[in-house]
Structures are given as C-alpha cells and as structure tokens.
N, C-alpha and C positions, 0 to 999 in steps of 0.2 A: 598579838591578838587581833589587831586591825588586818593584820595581814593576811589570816585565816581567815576572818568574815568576808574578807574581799574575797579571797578565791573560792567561796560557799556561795557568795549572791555570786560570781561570774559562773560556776557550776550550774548555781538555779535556772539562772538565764539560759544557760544553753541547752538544758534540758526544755527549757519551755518552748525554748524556740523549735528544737524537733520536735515535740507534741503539736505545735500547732501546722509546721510546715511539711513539706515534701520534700524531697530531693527529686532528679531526673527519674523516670520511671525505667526500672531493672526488671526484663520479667523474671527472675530469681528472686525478686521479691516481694511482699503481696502488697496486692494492689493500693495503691494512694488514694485514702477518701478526700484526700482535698487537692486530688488534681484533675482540670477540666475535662469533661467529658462530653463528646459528641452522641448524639442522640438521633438527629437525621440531618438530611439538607436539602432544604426545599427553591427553585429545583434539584432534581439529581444531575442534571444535566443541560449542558448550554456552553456559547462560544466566548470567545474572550469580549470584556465586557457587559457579561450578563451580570443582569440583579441577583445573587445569591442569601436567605437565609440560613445562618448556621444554629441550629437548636440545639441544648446542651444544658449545662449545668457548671459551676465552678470557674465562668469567664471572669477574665478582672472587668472590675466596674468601669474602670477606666479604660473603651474600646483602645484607645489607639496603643494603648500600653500591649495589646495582646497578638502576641507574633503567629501569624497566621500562613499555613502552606498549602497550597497544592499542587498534586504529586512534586512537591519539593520546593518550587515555584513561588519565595516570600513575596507575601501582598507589600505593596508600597504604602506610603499612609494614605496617598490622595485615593488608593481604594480599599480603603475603608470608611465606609459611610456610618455605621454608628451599632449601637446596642447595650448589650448589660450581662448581667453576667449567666440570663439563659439563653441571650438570643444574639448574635452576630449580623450586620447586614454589610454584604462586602463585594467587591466587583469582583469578576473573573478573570485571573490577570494574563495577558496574553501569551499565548503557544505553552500553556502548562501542559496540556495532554489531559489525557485519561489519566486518572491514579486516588492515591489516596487524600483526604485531606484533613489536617493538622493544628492542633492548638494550643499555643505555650500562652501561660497567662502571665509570664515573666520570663529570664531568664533559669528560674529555679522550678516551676509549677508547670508539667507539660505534660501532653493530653496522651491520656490512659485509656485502653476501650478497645471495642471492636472498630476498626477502620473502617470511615465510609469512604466511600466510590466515588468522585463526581467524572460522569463519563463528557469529556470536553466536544463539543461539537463545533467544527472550525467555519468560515463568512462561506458564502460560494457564489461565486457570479459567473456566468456563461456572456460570454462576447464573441463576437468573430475576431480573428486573427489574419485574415486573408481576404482579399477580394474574391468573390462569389466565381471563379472564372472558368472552374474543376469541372468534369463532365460528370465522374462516379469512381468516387474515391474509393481504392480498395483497402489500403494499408497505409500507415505512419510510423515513422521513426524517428530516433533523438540521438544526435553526438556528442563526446564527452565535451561540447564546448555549448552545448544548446541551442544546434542549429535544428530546424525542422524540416524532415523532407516526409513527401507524399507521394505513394505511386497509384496515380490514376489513368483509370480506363475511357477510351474515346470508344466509341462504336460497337466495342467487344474486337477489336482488328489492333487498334493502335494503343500503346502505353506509353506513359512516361513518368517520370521522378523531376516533382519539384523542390526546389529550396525555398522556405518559407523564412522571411525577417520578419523583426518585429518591428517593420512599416509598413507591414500587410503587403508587401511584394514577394510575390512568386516568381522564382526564376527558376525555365527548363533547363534541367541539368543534365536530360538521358533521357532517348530517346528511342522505342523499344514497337517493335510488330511483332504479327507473328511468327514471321521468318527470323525473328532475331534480334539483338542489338546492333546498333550502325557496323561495326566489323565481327558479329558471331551470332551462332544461330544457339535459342533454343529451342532447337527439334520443333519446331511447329507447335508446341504449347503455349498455354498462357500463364503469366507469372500470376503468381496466387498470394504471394508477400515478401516481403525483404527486410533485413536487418543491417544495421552499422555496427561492425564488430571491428575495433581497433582502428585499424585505418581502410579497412572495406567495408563494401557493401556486398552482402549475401543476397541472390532470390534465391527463391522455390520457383519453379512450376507446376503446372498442373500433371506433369509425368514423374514425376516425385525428384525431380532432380534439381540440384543446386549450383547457384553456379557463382563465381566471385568474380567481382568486377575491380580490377586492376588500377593503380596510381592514382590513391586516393590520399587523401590529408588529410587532419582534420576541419571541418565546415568547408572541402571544397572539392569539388568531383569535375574531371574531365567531361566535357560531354561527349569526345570521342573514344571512352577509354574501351579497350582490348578486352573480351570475357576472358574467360582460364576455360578450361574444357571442364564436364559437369563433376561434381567433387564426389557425388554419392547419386546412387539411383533405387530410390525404396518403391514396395509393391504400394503406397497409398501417398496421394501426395501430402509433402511437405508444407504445411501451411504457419508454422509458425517458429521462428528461429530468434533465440538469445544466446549472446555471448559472456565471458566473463576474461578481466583481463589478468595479464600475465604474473600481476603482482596481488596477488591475492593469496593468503599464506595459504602454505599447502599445496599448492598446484604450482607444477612448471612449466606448462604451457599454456599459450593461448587455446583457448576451448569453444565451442559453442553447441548448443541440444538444440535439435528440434525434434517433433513430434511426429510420426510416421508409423506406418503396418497397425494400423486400425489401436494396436494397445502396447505400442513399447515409445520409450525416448530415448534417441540415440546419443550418444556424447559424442561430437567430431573434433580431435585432435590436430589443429592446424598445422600444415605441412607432416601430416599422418594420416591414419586412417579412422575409420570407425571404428566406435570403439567396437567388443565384443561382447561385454554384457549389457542389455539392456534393462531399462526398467519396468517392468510387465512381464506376463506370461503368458495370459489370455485374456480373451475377450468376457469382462464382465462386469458387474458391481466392486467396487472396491470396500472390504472392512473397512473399521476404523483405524487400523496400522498394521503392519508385518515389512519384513524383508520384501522389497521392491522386486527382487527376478521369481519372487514365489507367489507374489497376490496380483487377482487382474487387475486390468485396467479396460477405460471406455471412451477410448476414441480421444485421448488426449490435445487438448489445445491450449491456445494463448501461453506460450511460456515466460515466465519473466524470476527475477533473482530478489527477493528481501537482503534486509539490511545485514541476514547472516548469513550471506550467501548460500542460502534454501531455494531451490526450484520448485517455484511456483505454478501451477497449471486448472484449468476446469476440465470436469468429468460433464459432457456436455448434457443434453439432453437424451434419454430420459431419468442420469444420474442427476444433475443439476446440484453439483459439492466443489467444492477450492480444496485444492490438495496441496500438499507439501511434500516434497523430494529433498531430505539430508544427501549431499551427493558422497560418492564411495570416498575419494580422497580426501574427507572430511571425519572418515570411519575406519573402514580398511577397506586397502584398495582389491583385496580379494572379496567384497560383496559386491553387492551390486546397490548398497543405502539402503535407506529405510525412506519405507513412505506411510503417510499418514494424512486421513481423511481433518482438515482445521474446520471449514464451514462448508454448513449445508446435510441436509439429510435428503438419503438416495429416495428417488422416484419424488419428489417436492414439484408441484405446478403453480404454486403461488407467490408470491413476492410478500414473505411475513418477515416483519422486522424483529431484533430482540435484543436483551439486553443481559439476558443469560449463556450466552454464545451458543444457542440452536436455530437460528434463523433458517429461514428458507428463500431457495432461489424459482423463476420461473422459467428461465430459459438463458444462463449467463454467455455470452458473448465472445469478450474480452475481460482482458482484470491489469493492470500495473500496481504499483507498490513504490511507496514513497521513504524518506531515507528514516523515517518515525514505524517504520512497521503497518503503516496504513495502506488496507486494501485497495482500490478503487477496481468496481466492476461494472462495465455496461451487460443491464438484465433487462432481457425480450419480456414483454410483460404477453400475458396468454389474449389478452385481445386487441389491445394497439397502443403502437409506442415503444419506446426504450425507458428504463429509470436507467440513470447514473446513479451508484448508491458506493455506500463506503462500508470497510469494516476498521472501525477501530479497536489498537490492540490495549487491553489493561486486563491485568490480576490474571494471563493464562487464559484470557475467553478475547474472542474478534465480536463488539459489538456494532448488529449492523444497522445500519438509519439510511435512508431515502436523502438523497442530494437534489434532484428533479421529482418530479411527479409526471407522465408518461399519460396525457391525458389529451393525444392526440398529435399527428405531428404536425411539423414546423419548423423553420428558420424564426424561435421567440430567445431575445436577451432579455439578461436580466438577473434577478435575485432568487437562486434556489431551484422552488417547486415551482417557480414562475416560469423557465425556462423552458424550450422546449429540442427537441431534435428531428431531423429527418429521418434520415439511416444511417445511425454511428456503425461505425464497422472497427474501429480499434481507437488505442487509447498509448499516451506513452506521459511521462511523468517527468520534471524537469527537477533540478537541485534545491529550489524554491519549494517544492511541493508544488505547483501549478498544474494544471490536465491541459495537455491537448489533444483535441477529437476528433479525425478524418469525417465529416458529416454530409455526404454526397456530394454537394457543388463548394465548402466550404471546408477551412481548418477553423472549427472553436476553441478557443481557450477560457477555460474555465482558471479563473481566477482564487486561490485558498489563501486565508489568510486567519 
C-alpha cells in the first residue's frame, strides 16, 4: 500500500511540475506561457559595449541566472549589469554581428516569440597610415599577406607603386611614365588601376588594356621587373580588376574580371583567354535580378568578391545600386550567373540610411567587403565631401549607416563622423576587417573593431 501511495505522490509531482514548467520551445508545439518573452530592445542598435535594455516578460528574477545571446554570441556575466523579470540591462558583447537576440531564463525556460534584431554597429577610427609624401593617388591594393601598395600619379607624366608598412614607410617599388615601365611600353597611355592577383600585379590603362608585371612574390615586387605584352584590349577602358584564387571550389583556374565595353564584365582565365560570355547585354538600368547575358548593365565599376564568392560591383551614376554577380561556375557553366540588384534604388541622389534594406546612394565610388559579409562603400555626397558608409548584412537585408559624415574636406583623424577625407578614390579591406583608403597625398587606415 505504501508503495502505491509512493508512486501516486511521485506521479502528482510530476504532473505538477509540467503544469507549472516548460520545456525547450518546439514550434510543433504551442506556445510556452511561461517561457520568456522579448518584447523590444532598446537601443536596436550599437557596437560592442553598448548599454542595451532588454524588455520582456518571464525573465528569471535572478539576472545573472539568465542566459542571454546575441546572434548566438553568450553575454558573460561581467556583461550583465542587472534587471528583473521584465527588464534586462546588459552590454553588447563584442564582434556579435547583426542578428537575433535571445533569452533562456534557465537551462529549461527559453525565449519564445517573434525575434528581435539588434543591428551591431562596429568602433571606427580613421588615422594615417603613411607619411603625407603621395602627389595624387589613384588606386590601392592588398596582398594575401597584408602588404599595402598604391599607384600614384606625379604631374599627370609620371606613375609609380608604392609599398606601404605598418611604420608608415613607403617604399617605391615601380616606376612607371608614359612611355612605359622601366623595360616596356604601355602604348602611351595612362594606368587607370591595378590589382594583386596571386603572385602579380595587373594594370589597366586608359586604352583598355592590361598588362601583367612579371617575378612577383608575395609582399615583394621587383622594381625592375619585365611587363608581358597587353593581355586583353577592350573598346572602354579597364578600370577595375579582381582576382580569385586557384583553390576555391569549383574553379580550376586562376581567374580575374574586370569591367569594360560601357555594360559587360569579362572573366579572364590566366594563361587563356577571355572568356566569351559576358555579364551584360546592354546599356541600361538594371531590374531587380535575371540571368546576367539577358539584363543590362550601367557602366559597371569597383569589383570586389564577398565571402561566397559573389561579384560584387556599382551601377554608378545615374543608377547609384550595389549589385551582385553569382558567377557561371558556381551555376552552370553554360550561363552566364545570375545577377541581382542587393542595395540601392536606380536613379537615388541622396545618401539615405536604412534599416529595412532600401537605402540610397548619392554617388557611390568604390565599395570592398570584409570576410562578415559587410559592405564598405566611398559615396560622393551631391555637394561636398565623401561618406565612408557600411552595409551591414542580417535577416537577408544590408543595413546601411554613415561611418563619416562628408561635411567638408580635409586631412581630420579621429572617431567616426569626426573624421574627415580629401579625395578617396578606392578602398581595400584586410583580414582584420580594417579599411585602407588611397586619400590624395596619404594612405588612411580606418581602424574597425
């Protein structure tokens, strides 16, 4: 008989305790009234170490008992500052991202609801990185080891490529006129921009042709090295050339695209040829997506590769959008990808920020991309100045915010909107996330953290 009553109260009990508890939340089953629930977060938005309120309902009373995430990113206890069980107040813990965030009131009691958003906003500081010594920089680039080179213009007659450390010394590395590099000619034009692909360095000229410069290493360049005769000769000049390397699944060769003939991008297969389809057809507004050989294009620039290997590029002015190029080897290699408008709406003259992924551009410039899917773009503001602005990626939308404020130029360091530029003219991104900025007489590094 004892023994029966025993297993009736251990029955009662465990009935009681599922009435009063929850389990993990199943969306197969309906919803937990007694599991915590967020309600907003005030702000929505800020960088690691921001004050965050979390508003809610069903928190344990006990803050530090309640496991707290965002986008995945567990708070430690020293950030967690305090609360109850409708109000959270908690730091924001560093390099979380954009994403959702989350609340277990134990390990049994965890958070049910519609997910909110806290869109992460990362530190920024702009410094120099180089002695002021540049005449009028045209272009920047970055090798797989993080070295910095810049090819700047003397008089409009004379060019050269420097290498930038990070002890603000510049050293000429290549030394470039009209007639040529020290042993070869580019035909009388002027280099327009250059890329580090593998172990070369690619220009453009202003005659639409390419040319590769010879017995290169990694972070170290001949100053007397040999051109190669011109690799490719387009009706528009070549002004902006990315590579991707050899071991990237999917592709068996080393590759690089540049932008040329007012609306296609060519894919150049090293030690081959051009390719044959391009991506474009004609000269025009770009929809919102289609097959790349079937919808126009508008004068395509800046090309650079995100972290899934997408070709990235601007539709410049009077499009003013960031596109995206899935490339063919990634689909099938009889199309020619897909492309697809990500930010920006055509014919935009304003610099409007957002947090719904419809922003607008004024006049975008340059753009790079960091190994987080974050944009970075220099945008010509319509009356003076440049912003440096970002797009950060969460939930399928690029939200975009202001990094500078473009409130006149200058050689200003410093923090943010504090900052200020002369004439950026390109942008490249290191492993860190860090910017550096070709800025007329200087290299800036914008510092992200």
């Amino acid at each position: 008989m004892k023994t029966v009553m025993k297993k009736i109260v251990q029955l009662s009990l465990v009935v009681m305790v599922l009435f009063v508890s929850c389990k993990k939340f199943d969306p197969g089953d309906d919803p937990c009234p007694y599991c915590p629930k967020i309600d907003s977060l005030v702000p929505s938005n800020g960088g690691a170490g921001s004050l965050v309120k979390i508003y809610g309902s069903h928190f344990n009373s006990d803050y530090t008992k309640n496991i707290i995430k965002f986008n995945g990113v567990l708070l430690s206890p020293t950030e967690l500052v305090g609360g109850n069980t409708n109000v959270l107040t908690v730091f924001v813990p560093n390099g979380c991202g954009s994403g959702p965030v989350t609340v277990d009131a134990d390990e049994e009691l965890t958070y049910e609801g519609t997910v909110k958003t806290f869109i992460y906003t990362k530190y920024y500081r702009v410094d120099d990185y180089s002695d002021p010594i540049f005449s009028n920089l045209i272009d920047i680039a970055i090798d797989s080891v993080n070295n910095i080179y810049v090819l700047d213009s003397i008089d409009n007659t004379k060019y050269q490529i420097f290498k930038c450390d990070s002890n603000k010394i510049a050293t000429p590395m290549l030394n470039v006129t009209l007639g040529g590099f020290t042993q070869a000619d580019l035909g009388g034009s002027r280099p327009s921009g250059f890329s580090i692909v593998d172990a070369y360095i690619y220009i453009t000229n202003t005659d639409g042709k390419i040319y590769r410069v010879s017995g290169i290493t990694a972070g170290i360049i001949s100053p007397n090295t040999q051109l190669n005769s011109a690799q490719s000769n387009f009706s528009f000049p070549a002004n902006s050339l990315v590579g991707l390397k050899r071991n990237v699944t999917g592709l068996s060769k080393t590759v690089f695209y540049t932008a040329a003939n007012k609306y296609q991008i060519y894919p150049y297969y090293i030690g081959s040829t051009i390719d044959s389809i391009p991506a474009g057809s004609s000269l025009g507004y770009t929809p919102d997506a289609g097959y790349a050989n079937s919808i126009p294009l508008w004068y395509p620039k800046s090309l650079v590769f995100d972290n899934d290997h997408s070709l990235l590029f601007i539709h410049p002015a009077p499009a003013n959008c960031i596109m995206k190029y899935t490339l063919p080897f990634f689909t099938n290699d009889n199309d020619a990808g897909y492309l697809q408008k990500i930010i920006g709406i055509n014919n935009s003259t304003d610099q409007i920020n957002s947090v719904d992924g419809t922003p607008t551009f004024s006049n975008p410039q340059r753009i790079a991309c960091d190994i987080d899917q974050n944009i970075y773009i220099l945008d010509k503001t319509t009356t003076n100045g440049t912003n440096l602005r970002v797009a950060n990626y969460a939930n399928g939308n690029y939200y975009v915010s202001n990094i500078t404020e473009a409130n006149g130029d200058g050689y200003v360091n410093g923090e943010g909107s504090y900052a200020k530029f002369t004439n950026p003219t390109a942008l490249v991104v290191d492993v860190q996330g860090n910017i550096y900025i070709s800025d007329k007489t200087r290299v800036r590094k914008v510092i992200v953290r």
